[in-house]
Backbone as CSV, one residue per row, in Angstrom:
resi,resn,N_x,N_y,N_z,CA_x,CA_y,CA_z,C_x,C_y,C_z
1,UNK,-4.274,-52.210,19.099,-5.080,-51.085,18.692,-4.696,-49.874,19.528
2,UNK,-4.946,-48.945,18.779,-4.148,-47.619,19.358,-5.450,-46.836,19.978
3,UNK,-5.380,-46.971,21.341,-7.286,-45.981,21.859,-6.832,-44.930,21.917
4,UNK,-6.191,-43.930,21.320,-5.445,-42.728,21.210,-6.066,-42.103,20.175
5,UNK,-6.056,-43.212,19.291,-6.328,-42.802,17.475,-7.563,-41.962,17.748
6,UNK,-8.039,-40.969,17.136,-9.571,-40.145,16.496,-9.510,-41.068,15.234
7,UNK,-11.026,-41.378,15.213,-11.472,-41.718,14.128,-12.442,-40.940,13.226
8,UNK,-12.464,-41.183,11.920,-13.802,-40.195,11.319,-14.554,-41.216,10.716
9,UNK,-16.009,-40.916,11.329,-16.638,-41.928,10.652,-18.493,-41.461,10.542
10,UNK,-18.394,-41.513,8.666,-19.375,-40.613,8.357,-20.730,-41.986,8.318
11,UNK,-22.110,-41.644,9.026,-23.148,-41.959,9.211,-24.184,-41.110,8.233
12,UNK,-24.983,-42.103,7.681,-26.341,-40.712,7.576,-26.758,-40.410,8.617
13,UNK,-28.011,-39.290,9.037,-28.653,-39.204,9.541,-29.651,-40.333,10.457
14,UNK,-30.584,-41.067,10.072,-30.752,-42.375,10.217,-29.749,-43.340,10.836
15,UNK,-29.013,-43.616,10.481,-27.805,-44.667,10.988,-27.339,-44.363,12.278
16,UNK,-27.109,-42.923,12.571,-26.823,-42.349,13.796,-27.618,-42.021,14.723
17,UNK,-28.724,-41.721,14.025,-29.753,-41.627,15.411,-29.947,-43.036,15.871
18,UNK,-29.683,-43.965,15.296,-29.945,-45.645,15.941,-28.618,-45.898,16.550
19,UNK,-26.859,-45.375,16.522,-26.132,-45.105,17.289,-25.901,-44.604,18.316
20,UNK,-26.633,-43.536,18.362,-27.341,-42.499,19.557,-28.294,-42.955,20.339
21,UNK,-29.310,-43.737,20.190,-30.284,-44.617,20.763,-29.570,-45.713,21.478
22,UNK,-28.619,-46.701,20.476,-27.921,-47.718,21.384,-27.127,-47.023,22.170
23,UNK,-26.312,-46.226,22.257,-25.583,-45.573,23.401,-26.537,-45.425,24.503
24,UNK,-27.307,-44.624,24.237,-28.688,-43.744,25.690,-28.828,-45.194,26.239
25,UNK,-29.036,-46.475,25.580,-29.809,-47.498,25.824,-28.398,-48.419,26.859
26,UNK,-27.737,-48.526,26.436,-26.323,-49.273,27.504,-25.945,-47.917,28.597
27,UNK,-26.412,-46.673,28.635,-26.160,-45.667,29.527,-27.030,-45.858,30.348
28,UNK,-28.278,-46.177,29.954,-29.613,-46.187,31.238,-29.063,-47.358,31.496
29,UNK,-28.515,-48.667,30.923,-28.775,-49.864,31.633,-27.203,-49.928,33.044
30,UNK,-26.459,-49.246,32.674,-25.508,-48.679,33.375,-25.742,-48.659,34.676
31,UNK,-26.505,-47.212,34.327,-26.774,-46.552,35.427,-27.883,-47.383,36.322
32,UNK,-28.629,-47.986,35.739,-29.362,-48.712,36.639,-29.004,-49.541,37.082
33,UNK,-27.864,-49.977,36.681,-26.677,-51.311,37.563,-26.273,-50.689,38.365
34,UNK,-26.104,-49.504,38.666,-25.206,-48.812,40.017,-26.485,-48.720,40.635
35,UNK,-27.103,-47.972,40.000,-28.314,-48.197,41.731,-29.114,-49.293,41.942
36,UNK,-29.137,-50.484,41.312,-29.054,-51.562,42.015,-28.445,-51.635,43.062
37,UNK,-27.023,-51.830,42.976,-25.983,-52.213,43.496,-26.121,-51.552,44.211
38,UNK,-26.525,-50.384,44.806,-26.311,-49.326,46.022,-27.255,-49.396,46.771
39,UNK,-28.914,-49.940,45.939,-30.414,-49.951,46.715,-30.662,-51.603,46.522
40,UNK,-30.003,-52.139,45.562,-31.202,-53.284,45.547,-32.555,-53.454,44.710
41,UNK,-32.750,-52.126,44.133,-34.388,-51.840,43.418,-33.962,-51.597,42.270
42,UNK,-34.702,-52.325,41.442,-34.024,-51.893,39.658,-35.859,-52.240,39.349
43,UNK,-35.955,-51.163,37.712,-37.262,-50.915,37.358,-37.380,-52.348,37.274
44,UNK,-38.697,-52.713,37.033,-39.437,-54.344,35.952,-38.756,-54.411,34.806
45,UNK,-38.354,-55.697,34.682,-37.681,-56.258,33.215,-36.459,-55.306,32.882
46,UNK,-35.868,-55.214,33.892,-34.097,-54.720,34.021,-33.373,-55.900,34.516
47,UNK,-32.307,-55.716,33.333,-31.107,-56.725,33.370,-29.948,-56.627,33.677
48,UNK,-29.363,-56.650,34.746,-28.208,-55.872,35.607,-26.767,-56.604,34.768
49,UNK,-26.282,-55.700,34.478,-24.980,-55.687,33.868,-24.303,-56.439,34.832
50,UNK,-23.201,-56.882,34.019,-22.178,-57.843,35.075,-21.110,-56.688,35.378
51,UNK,-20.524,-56.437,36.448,-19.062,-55.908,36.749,-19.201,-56.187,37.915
52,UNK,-18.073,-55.311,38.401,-17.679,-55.558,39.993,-18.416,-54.911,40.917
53,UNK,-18.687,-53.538,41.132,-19.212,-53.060,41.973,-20.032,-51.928,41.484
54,UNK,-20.719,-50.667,42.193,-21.545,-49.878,41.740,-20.120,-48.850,40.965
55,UNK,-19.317,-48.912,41.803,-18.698,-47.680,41.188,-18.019,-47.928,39.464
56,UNK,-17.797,-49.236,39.811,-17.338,-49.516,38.004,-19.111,-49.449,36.932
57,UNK,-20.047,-49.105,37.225,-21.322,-49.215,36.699,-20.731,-47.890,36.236
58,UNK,-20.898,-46.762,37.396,-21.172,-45.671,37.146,-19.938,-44.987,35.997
59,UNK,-18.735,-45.582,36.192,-17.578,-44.955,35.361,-18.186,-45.566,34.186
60,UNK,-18.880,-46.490,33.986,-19.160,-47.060,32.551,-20.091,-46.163,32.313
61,UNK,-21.454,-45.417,32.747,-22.428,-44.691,32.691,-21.677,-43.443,32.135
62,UNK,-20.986,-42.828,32.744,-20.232,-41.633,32.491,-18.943,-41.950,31.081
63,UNK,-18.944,-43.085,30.487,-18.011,-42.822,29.633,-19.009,-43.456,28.478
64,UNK,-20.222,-43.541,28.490,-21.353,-43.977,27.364,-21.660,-42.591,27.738
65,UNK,-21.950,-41.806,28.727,-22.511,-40.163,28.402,-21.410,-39.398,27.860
66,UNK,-20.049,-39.318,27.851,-18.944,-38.396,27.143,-19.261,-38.850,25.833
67,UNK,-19.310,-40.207,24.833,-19.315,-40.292,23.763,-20.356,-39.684,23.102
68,UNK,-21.530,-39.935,23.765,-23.202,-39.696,23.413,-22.527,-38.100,23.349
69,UNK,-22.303,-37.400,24.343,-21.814,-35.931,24.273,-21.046,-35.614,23.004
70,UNK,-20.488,-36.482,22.414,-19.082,-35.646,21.521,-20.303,-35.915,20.152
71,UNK,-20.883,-37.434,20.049,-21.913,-37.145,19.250,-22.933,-36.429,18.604
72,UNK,-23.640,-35.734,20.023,-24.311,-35.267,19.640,-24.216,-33.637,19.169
73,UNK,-22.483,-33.123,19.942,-21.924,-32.115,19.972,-21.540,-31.979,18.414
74,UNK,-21.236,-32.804,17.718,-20.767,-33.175,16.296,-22.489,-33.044,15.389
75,UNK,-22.868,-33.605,16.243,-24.534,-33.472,15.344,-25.047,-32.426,14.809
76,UNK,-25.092,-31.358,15.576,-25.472,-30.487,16.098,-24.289,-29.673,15.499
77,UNK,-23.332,-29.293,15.341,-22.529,-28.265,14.690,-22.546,-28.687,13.035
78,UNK,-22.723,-30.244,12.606,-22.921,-30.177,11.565,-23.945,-29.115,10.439
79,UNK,-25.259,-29.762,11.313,-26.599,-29.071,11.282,-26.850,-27.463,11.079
80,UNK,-25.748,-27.124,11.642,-26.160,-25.470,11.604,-25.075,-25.093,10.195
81,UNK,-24.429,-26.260,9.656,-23.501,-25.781,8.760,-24.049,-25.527,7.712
């Protein structure tokens, strides 16, 4: 598979906001794996992701927030069209 490729891929409205939700939703759980990993304290009924260390949490946190970004950047220019 080529991770180079752009893809186009048309959603309704509906379909994507539940795309947009699962993203936010593996971004918080992310991020709350790195500060585990750094404090030890994660909210009630948090389920700490498996990887290696805090810093591979956080590059995962930050590359579920660039997509959520291009998403919602795409959302949002549609909308005003």
């Amino acid at each position: 598979m080529n991770h180079d490729r752009e893809y186009i891929i048309r959603l309704n409205g509906i379909d994507l906001g539940q795309v947009i939700d699962g993203l936010e939703m593996r971004a918080t759980a992310w991020l709350h794996t790195a500060a585990y990993l750094e404090t030890g304290e994660a909210p009630d009924g948090f389920v700490i992701e498996e990887c290696e260390d805090a810093e591979e949490a956080r590059r995962l946190t930050e590359r579920y927030e660039l997509i959520l970004g291009k998403l919602i950047q795409q959302q949002r220019e549609q909308r005003e069209r």
